[in-house]
N, CA, C and O atoms as CSV, one atom per row, in Angstrom:
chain,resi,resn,atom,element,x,y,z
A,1,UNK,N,N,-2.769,-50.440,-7.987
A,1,UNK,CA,C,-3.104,-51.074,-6.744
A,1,UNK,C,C,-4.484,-50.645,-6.263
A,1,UNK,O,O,-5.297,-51.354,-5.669
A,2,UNK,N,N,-4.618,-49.353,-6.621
A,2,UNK,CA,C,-6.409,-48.770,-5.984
A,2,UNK,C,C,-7.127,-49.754,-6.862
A,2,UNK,O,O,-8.095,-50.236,-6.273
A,3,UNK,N,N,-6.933,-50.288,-8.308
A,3,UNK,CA,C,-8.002,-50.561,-8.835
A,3,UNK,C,C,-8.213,-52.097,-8.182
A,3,UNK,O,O,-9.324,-52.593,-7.999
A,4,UNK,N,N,-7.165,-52.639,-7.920
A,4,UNK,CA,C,-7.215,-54.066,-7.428
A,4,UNK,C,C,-8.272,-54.112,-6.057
A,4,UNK,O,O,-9.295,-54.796,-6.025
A,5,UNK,N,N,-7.787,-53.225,-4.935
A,5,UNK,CA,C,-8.581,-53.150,-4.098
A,5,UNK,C,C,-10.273,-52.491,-4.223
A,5,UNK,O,O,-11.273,-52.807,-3.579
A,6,UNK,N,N,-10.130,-51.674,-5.103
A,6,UNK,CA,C,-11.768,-51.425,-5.878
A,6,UNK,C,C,-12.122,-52.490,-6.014
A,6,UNK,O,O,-12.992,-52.941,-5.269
A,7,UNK,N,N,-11.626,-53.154,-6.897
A,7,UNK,CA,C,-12.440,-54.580,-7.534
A,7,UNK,C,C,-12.706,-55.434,-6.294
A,7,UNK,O,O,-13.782,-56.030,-6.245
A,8,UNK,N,N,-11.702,-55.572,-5.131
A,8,UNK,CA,C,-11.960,-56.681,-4.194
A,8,UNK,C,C,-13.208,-55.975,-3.533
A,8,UNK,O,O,-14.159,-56.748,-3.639
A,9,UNK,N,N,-13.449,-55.218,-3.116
A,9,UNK,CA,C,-14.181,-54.309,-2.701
A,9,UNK,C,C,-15.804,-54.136,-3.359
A,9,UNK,O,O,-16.745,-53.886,-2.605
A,10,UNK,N,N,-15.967,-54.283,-4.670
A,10,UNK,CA,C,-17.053,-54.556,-5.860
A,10,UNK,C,C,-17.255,-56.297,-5.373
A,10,UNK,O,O,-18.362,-56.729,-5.053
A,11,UNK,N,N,-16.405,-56.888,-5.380
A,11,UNK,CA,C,-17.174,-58.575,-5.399
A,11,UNK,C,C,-17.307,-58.455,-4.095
A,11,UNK,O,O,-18.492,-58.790,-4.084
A,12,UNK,N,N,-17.000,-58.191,-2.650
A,12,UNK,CA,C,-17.415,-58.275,-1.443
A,12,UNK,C,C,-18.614,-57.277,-1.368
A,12,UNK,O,O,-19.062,-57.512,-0.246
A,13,UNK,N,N,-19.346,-56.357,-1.886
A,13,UNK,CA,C,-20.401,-55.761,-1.516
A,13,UNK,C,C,-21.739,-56.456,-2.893
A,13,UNK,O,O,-22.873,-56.145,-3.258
A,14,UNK,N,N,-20.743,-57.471,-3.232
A,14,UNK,CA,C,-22.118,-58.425,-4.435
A,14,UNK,C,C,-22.043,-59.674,-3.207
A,14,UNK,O,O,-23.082,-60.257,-3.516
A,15,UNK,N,N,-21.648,-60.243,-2.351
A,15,UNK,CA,C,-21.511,-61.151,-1.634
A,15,UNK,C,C,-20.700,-62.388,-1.689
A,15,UNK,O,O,-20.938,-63.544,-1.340
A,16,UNK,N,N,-19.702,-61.833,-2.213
A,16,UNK,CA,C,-18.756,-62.908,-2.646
A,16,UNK,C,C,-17.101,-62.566,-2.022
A,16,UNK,O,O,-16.652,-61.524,-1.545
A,17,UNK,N,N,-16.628,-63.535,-2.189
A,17,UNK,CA,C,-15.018,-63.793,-1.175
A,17,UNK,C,C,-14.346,-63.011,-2.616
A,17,UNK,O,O,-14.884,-63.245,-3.698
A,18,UNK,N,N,-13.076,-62.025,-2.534
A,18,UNK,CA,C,-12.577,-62.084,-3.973
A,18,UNK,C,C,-11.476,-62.891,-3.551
A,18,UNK,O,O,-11.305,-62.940,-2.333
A,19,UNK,N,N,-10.707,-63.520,-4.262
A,19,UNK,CA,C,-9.463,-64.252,-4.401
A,19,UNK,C,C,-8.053,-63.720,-5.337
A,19,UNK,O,O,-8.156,-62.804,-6.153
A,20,UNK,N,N,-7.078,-64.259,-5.143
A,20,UNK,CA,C,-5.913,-63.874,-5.806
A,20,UNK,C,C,-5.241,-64.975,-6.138
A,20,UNK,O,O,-5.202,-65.693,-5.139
A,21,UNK,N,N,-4.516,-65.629,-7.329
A,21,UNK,CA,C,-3.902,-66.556,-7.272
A,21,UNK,C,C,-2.736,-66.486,-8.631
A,21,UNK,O,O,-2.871,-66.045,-9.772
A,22,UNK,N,N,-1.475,-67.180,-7.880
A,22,UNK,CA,C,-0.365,-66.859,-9.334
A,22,UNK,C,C,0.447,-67.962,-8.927
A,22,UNK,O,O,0.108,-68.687,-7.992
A,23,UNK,N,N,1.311,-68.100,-9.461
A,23,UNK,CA,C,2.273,-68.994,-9.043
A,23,UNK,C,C,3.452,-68.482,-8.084
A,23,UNK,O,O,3.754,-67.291,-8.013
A,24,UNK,N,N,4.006,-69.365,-7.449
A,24,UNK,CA,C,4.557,-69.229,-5.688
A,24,UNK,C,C,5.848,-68.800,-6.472
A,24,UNK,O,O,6.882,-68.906,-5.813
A,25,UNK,N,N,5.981,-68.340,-7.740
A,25,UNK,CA,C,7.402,-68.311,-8.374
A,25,UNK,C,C,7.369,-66.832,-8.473
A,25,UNK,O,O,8.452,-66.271,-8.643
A,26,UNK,N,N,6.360,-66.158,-8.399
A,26,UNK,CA,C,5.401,-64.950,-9.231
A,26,UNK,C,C,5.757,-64.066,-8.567
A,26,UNK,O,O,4.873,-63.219,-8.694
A,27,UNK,N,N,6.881,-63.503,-7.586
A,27,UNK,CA,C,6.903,-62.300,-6.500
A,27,UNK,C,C,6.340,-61.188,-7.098
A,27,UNK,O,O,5.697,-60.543,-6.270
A,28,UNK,N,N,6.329,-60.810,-7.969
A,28,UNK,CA,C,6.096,-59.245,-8.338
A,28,UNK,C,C,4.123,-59.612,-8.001
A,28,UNK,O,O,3.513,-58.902,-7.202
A,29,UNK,N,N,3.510,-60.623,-8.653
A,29,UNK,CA,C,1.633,-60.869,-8.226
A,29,UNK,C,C,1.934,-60.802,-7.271
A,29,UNK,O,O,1.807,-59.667,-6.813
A,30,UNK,N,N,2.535,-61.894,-6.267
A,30,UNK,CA,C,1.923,-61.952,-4.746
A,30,UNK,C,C,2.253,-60.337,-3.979
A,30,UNK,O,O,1.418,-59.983,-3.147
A,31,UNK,N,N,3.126,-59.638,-4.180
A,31,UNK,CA,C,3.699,-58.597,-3.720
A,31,UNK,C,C,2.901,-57.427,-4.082
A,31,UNK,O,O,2.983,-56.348,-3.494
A,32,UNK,N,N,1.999,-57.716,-5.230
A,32,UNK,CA,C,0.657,-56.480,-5.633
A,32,UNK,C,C,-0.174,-57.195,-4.912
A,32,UNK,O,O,-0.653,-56.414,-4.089
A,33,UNK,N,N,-0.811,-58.719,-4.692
A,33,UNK,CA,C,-1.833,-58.882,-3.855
A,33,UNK,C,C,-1.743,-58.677,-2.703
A,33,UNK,O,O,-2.802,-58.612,-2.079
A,34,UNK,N,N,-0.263,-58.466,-1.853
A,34,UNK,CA,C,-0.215,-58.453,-0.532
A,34,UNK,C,C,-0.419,-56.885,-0.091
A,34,UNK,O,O,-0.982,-56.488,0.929
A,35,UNK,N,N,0.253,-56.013,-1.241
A,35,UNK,CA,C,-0.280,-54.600,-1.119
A,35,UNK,C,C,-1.757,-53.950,-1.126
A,35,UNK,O,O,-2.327,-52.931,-0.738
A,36,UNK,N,N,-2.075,-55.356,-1.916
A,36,UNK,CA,C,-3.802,-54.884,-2.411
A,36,UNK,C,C,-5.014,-55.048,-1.120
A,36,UNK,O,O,-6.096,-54.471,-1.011
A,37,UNK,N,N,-4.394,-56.015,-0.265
A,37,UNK,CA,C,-4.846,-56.575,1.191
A,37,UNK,C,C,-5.114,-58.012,1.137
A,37,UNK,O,O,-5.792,-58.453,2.065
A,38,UNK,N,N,-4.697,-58.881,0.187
A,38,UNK,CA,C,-5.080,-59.861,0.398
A,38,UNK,C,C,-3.917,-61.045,1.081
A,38,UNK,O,O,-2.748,-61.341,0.834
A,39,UNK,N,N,-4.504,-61.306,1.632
A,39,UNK,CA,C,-3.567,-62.841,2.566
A,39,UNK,C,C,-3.766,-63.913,2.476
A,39,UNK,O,O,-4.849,-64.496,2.418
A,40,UNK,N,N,-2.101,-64.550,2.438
A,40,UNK,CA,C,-2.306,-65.870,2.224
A,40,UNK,C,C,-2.799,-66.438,2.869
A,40,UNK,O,O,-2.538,-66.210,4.051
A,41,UNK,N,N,-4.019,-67.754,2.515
A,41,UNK,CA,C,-4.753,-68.878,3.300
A,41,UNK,C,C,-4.190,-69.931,2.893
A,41,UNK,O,O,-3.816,-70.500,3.918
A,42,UNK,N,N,-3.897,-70.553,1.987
A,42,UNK,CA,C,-2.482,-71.444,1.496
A,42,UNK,C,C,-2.295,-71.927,0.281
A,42,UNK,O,O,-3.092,-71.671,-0.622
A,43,UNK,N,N,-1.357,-72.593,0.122
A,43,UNK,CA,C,-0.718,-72.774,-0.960
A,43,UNK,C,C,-0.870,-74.543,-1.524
A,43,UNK,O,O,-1.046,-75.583,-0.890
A,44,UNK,N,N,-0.708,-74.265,-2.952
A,44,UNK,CA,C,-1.565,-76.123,-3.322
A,44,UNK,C,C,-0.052,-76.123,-4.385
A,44,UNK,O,O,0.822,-75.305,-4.675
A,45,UNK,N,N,-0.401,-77.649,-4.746
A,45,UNK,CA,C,0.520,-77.778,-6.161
A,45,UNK,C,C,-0.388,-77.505,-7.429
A,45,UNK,O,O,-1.614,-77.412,-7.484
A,46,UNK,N,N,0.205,-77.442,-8.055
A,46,UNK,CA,C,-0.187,-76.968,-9.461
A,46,UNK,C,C,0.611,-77.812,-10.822
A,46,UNK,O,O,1.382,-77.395,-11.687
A,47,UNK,N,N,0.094,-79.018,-10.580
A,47,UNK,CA,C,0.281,-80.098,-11.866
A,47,UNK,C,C,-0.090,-80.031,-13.100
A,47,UNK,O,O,-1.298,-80.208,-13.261
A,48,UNK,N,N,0.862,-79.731,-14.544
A,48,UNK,CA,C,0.651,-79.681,-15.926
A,48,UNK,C,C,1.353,-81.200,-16.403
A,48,UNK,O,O,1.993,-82.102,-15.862
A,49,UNK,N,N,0.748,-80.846,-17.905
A,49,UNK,CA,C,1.174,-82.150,-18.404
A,49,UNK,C,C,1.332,-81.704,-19.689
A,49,UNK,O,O,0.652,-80.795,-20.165
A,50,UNK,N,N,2.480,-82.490,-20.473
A,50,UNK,CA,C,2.985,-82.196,-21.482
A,50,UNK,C,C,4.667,-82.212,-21.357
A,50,UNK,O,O,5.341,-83.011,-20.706
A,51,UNK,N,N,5.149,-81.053,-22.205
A,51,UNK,CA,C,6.809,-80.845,-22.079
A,51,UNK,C,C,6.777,-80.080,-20.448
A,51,UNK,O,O,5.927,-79.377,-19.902
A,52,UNK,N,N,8.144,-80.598,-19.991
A,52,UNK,CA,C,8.507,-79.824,-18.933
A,52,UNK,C,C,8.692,-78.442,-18.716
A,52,UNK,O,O,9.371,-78.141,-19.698
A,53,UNK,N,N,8.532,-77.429,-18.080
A,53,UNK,CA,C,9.047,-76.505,-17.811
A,53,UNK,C,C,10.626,-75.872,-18.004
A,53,UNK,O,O,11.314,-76.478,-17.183
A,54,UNK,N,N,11.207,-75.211,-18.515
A,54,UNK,CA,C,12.616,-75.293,-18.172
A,54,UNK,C,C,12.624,-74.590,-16.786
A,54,UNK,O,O,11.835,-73.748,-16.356
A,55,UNK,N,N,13.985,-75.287,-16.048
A,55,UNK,CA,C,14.253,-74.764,-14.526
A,55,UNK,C,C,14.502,-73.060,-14.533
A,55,UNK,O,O,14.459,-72.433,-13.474
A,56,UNK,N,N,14.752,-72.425,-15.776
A,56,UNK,CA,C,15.324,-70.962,-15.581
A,56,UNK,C,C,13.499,-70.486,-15.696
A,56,UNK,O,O,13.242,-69.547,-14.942
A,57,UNK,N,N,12.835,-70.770,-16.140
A,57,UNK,CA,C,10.780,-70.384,-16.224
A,57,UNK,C,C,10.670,-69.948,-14.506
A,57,UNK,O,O,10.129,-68.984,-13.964
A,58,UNK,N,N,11.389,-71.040,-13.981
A,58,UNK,CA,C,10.437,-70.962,-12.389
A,58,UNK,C,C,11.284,-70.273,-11.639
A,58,UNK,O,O,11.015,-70.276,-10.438
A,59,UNK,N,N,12.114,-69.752,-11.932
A,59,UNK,CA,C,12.657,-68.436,-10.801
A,59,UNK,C,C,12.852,-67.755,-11.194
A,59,UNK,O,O,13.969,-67.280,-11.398
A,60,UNK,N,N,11.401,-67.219,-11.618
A,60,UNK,CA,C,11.213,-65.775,-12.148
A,60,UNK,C,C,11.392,-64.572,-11.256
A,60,UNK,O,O,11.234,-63.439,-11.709
């Protein structure tokens, strides 16, 4: 978790926003980014194409 917030910390003193992004299925990412300090601004869909997903993939 220190290194995550290091790094956010390295791109904000180069002048840049850092970001975090995983899928809304992902608790264990969002739960290190929320420790790391970052907050949600919101949430989009995320459209693939090809074979479907199986339903047991997304409630991870």
């Amino acid at each position: 978790m220190a290194r995550a917030r290091e790094r956010g910390a390295d791109i904000t003193s180069r002048g840049h926003m850092p970001s975090w992004n995983c899928s809304l299925h992902n608790r264990p990412s969002r739960l290190l980014a929320w420790q790391a300090g970052f907050r949600l601004v919101r949430e989009y869909v995320h459209y693939a194409a090809g074979s479907p997903v199986s339903h047991h993939r997304l409630s991870a």
